[in-house]
C-alpha positions in Angstrom: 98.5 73.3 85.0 98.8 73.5 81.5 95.2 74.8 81.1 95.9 77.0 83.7 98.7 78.8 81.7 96.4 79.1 78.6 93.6 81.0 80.5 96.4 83.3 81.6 97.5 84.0 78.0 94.0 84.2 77.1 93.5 87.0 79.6 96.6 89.2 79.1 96.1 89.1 75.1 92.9 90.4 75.9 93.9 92.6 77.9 96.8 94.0 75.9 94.0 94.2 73.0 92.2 96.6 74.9 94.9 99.3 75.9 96.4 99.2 72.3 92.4 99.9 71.5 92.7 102.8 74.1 95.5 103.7 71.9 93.9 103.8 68.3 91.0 105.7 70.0 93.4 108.6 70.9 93.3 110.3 66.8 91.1 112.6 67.3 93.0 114.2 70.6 95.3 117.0 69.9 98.5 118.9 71.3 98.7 118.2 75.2 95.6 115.8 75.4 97.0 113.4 72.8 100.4 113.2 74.9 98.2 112.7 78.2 96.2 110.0 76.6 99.4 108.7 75.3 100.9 108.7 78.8 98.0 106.5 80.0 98.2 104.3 78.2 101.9 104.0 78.3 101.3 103.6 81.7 98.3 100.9 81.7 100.7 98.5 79.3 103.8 98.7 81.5 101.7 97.8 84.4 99.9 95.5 82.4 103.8 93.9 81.4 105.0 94.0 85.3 101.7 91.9 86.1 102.6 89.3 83.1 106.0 89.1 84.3 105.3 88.6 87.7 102.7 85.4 87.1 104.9 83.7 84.5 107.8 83.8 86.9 105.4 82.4 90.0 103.6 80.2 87.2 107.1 79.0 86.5 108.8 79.0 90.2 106.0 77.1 91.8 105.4 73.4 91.2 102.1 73.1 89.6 100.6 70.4 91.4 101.5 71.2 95.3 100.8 74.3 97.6 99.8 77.5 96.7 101.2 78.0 93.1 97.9 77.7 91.3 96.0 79.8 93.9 98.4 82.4 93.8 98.1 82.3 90.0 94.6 82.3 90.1 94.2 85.2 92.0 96.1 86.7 89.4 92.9 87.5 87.2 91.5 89.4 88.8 94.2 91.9 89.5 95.0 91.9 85.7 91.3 92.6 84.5 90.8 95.5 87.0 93.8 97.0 85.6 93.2 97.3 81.9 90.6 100.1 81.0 
């Protein structure tokens, strides 16, 4: 499982790198469009932090080597990489 946890790392740093990207790329918007792009992105990173929270604690709660822990883990993913931009 140990693998298994480093992928996940692996996936939500990346992930994180690309909405604070979204974030440097908002310098050249001004006035209400640079608070709307700010929002967004607010808003893509705490989503991005409920979906890290939720498959460390089901990472953790699970026993690693019976059931469904690593399935429900891995289908994690997915859900994380179709929610950054």
């Amino acid at each position: 499982m140990r693998v298994l946890e480093l992928f996940f790392e692996l996936a939500f740093v990346v992930a994180l790198t690309r909405v604070s990207h979204r974030f440097t790329d908002l310098t050249d918007d001004t006035g209400w469009a640079h608070v709307a792009g700010f929002g967004r992105t607010l808003l893509l990173f705490l989503a991005l932090r409920l979906i890290w929270s939720h498959t460390t604690r089901i990472t953790s709660r699970y026993r690693p080597a019976g059931g469904g822990g690593p399935l429900l883990a891995v289908s994690a993913v997915p859900r994380t990489c179709l929610r950054s931009p």
